[in-house]
C-alpha positions in Angstrom: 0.0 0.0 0.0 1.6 3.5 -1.6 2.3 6.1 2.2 0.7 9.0 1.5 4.6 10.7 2.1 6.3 10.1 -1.1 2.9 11.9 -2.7 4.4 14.6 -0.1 8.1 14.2 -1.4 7.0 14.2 -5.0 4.9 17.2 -5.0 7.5 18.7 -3.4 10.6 18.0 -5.9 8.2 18.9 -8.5 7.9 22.2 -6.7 11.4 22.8 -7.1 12.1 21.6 -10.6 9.3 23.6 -12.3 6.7 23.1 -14.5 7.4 20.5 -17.6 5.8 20.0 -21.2 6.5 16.4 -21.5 5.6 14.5 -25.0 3.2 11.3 -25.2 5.9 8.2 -25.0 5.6 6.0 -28.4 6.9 2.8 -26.5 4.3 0.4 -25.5 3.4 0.6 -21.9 2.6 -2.7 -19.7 -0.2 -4.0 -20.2 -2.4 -4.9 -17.3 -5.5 -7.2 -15.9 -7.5 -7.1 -13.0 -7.2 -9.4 -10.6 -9.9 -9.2 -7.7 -9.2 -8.8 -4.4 -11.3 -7.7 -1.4 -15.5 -6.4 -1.3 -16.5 -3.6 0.3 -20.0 -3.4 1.3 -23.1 -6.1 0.9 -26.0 -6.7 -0.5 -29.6 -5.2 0.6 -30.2 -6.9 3.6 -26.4 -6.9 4.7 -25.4 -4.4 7.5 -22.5 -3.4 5.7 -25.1 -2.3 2.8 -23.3 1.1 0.8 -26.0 3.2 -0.1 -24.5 6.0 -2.9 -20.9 5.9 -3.0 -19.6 9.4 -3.2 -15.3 10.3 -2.2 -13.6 7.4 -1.4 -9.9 7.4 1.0 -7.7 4.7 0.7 -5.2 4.5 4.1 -1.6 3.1 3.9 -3.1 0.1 6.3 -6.0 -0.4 3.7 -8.8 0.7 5.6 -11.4 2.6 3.7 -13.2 5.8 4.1 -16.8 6.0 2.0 -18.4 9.0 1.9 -22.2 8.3 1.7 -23.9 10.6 0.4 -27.7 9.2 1.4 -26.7 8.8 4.7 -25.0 12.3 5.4 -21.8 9.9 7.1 -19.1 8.4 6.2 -19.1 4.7 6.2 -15.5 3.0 7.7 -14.2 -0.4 6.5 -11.0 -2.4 7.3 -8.5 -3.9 4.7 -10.4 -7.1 4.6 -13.9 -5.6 4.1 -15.6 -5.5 7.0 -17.5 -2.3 8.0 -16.7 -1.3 11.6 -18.2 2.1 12.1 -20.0 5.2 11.0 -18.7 8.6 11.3 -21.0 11.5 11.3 -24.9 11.7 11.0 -27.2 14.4 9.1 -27.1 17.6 10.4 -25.5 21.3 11.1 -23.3 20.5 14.0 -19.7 19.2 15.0 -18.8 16.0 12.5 -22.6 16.2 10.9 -23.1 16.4 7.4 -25.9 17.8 5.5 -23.2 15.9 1.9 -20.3 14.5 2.1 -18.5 16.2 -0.9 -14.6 15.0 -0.4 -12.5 13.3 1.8 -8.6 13.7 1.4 -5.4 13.8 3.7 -3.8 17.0 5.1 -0.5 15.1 6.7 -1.5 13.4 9.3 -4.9 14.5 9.7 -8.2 13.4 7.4 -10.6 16.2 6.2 -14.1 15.8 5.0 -15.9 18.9 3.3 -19.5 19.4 3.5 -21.9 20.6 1.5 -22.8 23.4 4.2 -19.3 24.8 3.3 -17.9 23.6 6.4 -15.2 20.8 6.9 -14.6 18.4 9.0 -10.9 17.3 11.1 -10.3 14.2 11.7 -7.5 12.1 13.4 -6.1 8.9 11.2 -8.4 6.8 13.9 -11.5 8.8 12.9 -11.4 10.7 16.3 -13.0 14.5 15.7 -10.8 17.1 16.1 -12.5 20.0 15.0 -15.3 21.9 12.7 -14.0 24.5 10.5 -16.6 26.5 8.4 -15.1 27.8 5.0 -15.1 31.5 4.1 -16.8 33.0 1.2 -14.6 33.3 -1.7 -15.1 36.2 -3.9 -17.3 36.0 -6.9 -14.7 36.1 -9.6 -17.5 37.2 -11.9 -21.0 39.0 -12.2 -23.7 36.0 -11.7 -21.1 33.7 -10.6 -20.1 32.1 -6.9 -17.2 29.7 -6.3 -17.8 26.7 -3.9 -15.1 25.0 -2.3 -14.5 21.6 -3.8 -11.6 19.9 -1.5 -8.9 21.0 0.8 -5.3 21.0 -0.1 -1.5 21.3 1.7 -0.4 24.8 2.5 -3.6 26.4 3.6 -5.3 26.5 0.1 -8.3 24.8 -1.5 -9.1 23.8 -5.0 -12.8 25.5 -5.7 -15.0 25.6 -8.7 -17.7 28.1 -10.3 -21.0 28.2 -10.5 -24.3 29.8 -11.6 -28.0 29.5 -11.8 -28.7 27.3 -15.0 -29.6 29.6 -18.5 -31.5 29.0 -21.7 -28.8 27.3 -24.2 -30.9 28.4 -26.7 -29.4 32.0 -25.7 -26.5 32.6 -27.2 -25.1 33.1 -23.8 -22.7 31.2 -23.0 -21.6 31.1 -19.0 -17.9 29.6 -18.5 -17.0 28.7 -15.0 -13.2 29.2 -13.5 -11.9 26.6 -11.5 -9.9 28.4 -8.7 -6.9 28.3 -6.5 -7.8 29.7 -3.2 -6.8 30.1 0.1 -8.3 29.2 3.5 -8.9 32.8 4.4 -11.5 32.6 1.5 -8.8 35.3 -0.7 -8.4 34.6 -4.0 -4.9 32.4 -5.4 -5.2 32.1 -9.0 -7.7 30.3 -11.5 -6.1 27.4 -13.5 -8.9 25.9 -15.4 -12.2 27.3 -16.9 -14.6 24.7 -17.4 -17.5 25.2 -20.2 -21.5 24.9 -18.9 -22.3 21.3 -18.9 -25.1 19.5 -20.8 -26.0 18.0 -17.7 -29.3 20.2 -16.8 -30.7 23.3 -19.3 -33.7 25.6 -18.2 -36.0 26.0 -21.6 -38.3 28.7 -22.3 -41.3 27.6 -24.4 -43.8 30.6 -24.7 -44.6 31.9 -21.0 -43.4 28.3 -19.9 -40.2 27.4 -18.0 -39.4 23.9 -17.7 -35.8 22.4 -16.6 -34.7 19.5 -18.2 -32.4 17.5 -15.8 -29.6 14.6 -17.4 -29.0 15.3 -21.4 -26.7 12.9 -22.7 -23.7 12.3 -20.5 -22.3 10.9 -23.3 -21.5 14.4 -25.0 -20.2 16.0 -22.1 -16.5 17.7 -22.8 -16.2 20.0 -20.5 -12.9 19.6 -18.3 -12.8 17.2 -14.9 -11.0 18.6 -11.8 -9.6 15.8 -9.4 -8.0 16.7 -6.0 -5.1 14.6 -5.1 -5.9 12.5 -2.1 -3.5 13.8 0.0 -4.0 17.5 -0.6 -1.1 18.0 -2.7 -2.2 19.4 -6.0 -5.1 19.0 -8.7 -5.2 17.0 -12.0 -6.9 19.0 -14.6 -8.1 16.9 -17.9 -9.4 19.2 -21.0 -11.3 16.6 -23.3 -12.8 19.4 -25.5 -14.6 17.0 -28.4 -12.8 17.2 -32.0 -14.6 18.9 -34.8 -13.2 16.8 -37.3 -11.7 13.3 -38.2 -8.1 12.6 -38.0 -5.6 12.4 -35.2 -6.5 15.1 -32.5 -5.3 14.9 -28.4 -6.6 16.2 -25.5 -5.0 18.0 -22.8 -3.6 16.6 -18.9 -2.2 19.0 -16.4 -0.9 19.0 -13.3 -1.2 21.7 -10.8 0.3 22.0 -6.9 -1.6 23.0 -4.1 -0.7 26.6 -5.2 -1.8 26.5 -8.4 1.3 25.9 -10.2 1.7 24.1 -13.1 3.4 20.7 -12.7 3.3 19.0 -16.0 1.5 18.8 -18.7 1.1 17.2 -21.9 -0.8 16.9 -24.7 -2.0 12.7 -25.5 -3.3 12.1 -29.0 -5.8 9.7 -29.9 -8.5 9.2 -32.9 -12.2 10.5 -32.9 -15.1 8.4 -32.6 -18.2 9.6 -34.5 -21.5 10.2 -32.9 -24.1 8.2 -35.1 -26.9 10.8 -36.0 -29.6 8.1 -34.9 -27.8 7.7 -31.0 -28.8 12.1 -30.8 -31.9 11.9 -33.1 -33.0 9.0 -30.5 -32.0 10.9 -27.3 -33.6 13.9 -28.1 -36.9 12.1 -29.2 -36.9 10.0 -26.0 -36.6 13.2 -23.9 -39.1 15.5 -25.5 -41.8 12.9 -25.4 -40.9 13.1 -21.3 -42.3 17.4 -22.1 -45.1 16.9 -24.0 -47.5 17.3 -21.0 -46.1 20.3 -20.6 -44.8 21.7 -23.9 -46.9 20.1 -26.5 -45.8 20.1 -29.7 -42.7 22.3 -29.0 -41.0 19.8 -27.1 -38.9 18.4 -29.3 -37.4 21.9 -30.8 -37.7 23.1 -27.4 -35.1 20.3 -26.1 -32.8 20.6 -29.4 -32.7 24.5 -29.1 -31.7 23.6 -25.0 -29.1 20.8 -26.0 -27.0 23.1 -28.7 -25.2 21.3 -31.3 -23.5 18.2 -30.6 -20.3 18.1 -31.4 -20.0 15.2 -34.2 -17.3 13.5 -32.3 -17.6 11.7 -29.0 -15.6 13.5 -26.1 -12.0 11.5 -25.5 -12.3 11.5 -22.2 -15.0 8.9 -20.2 -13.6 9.9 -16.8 -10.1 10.4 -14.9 -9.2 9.6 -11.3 -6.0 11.3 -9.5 -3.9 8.8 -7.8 -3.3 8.1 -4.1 0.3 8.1 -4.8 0.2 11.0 -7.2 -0.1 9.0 -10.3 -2.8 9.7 -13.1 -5.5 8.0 -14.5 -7.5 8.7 -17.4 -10.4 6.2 -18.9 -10.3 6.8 -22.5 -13.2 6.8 -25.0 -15.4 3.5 -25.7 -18.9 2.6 -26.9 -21.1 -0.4 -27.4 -20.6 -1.7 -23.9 -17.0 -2.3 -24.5 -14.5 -2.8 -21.8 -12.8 0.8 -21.2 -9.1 1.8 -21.4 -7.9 3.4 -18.4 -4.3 5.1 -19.2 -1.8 5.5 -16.1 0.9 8.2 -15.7 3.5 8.2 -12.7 3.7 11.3 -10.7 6.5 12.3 -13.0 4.6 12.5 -16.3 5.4 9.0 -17.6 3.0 6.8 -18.7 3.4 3.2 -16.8 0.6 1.0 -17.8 -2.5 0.1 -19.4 -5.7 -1.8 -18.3 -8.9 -2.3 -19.4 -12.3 -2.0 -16.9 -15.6 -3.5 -17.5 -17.8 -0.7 -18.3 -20.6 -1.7 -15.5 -17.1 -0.3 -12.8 -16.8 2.8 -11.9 -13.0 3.7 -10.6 -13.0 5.6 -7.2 -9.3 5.5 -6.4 -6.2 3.9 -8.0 -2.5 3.3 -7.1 0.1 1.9 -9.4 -0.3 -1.5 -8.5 -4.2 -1.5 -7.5 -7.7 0.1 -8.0 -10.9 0.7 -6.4 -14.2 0.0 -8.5 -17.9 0.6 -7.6 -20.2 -2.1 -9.0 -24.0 -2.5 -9.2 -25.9 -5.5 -8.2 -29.5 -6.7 -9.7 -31.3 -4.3 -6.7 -28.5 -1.5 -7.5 -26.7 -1.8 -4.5 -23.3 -0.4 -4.6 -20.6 -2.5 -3.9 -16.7 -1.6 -3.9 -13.8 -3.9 -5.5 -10.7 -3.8 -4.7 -7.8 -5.2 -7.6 -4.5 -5.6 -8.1 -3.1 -5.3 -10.8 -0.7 -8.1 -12.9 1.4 -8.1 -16.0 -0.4 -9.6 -18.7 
């Protein structure tokens, strides 16, 4: 099990060598299969039942930290599986949650934020230590707020835009800074902007308003911001879509817990197209969801809300930043097929290769071994622990 030091050391050397444009390697990586190791969780009428798996801490011993979001706690389990307590309950007061948003490591000490913009110390045996609220960080624009996403090293925090949801059919178009702050709630720097989502439009049809929640996840691009566990920096993947066939990349950077640019480098890979039917289909399925309430309009009402759809998927399924300080990025499939999940050392150089069943979802990852949610028949929520062997 990676110690959550050399993440400390690394950041740290990296601090002092600079920031580094490093090239995609052309040498094969290892390739890699899962091998299974440990369960987390049971079934529905098990007491170790997860209910919706949100952050998820991996310890040096192997113990667990799941944040729940249902359950406003966070649910504790030892290196062999076995739940053995509950931290925190719903509510406004010392350790109680109203969400668990992120759990991470500041040295020796564990930090949960909450969705009251408060967080939560912690000692490594899950003793409370204290409740800290977080200070209002300036709006970096008109009609905009930042909320803290996670706690880093040094007194600063990793935060993220947001704004009350607008027509798409406007041709406004709201792009939301990811920021750098400190503590104190005073502005650091902003490293990323990320563009409005599809994943919830407001449309205007006549005098009507009517939001439509969940368009496509599949067409999402907009860039994914990923707290190191252990507080030491933030991976930032740009998977903008390609407008056209041919080889294209997309972009992975590495920032430290200042904002600083660690690496970065730009990956290539090749476009998959978005069959017209897969939109034509979505779009259809959705509006007929609005006709109650928009009538005829609701299918030009939901294509004016959605945009255009880029013709290529995004390159990018998902990424996961690395308990040790490696990086993982799940690269582009369809059809059900097994996913490619690409890993980088904390240096920039890409180490391995392994492909996920697309019913997993990873949570956390080391070199050497990953953490996977998985769905039952009844949609409970297990997690799988693997190794990782040569194949």
């Amino acid at each position: 099990m990676i110690n959550v030091g050399i993440a400390l050391v690394s950041a740290l050397v990296l601090s002092v060598i600079g920031p580094r444009t490093l090239s995609a390697q052309t040498a094969a990586p290892r390739q890699w299969v899962l091998s299974l190791q440990t369960v987390f969780g049971g079934n529905a009428t098990s007491p170790d039942m997860l209910t919706t798996v949100g952050s998820v801490l991996v310890f040096p011993s192997g113990t667990i930290w799941v944040g729940q979001a249902r359950d406003h706690g966070i649910a504790v389990f030892d290196a062999a599986g076995k739940r053995q307590r509950t931290i925190g309950r719903q509510g406004r007061g010392p350790g109680e949650f109203t969400r668990v948003n992120h759990i991470g490591f500041l040295a020796d000490t564990v930090v949960a934020l909450d969705d009251s913009r408060r967080y939560h110390a912690y000692a490594m045996d899950g003793r409370l230590l204290a409740t800290t609220a977080v200070p209002t960080i300036p709006q970096p624009a008109p009609s905009l707020s930042a909320a803290p996403a996670a706690l880093l090293m040094k007194g600063m925090m990793v935060a993220t835009g947001r704004s009350n949801l607008v027509p798409r059919a406007d041709s406004t178009h709201l792009w939301y800074p990811v920021l750098v702050a400190r503590r104190d709630g005073s502005l650091a720097r902003q490293v990323a902007t990320l563009a409005p989502t599809h994943a919830s439009f407001k449309i205007h049809e006549a005098s009507r308003s009517v939001a439509i929640p969940v368009i496509g996840e599949l067409y999402d691009d907009y860039a994914l911001v990923r707290p190191f566990p252990a507080g030491t920096g933030v991976l930032l993947v740009d998977r903008q879509a390609a407008t056209s066939s041919g080889r294209a990349t997309y972009g992975v950077r590495v920032v430290d817990s200042n904002g600083a640019t660690q690496w970065t480098m730009k990956v290539p890979y090749s476009p998959i197209a978005v069959p017209k039917r897969e939109v034509d289909e979505l779009i259809e399925g959705l509006a007929a969801g609005f006709e109650d309430k928009l009538g005829r309009g609701a299918e030009r009402a939901v294509r004016a809300a959605m945009g255009p759809i880029a013709p290529f998927y995004p390159p990018v399924m998902a990424a996961t930043a690395g308990n040790d300080g490696s990086v993982w990025i799940a690269e582009r499939t369809v059809d059900g097929k097994p996913i490619l999940w690409r890993t980088w050392d904390r240096w920039g150089n890409e180490v391995g290769q392994v492909r996920v069943p697309a019913g997993l979802r990873v949570v956390a990852a080391e070199i050497g071994a990953l953490w996977a949610v998985s769905l039952d028949d009844d949609d409970v929520q297990t997690i799988h622990r693997y190794t990782l062997r040569l194949r």
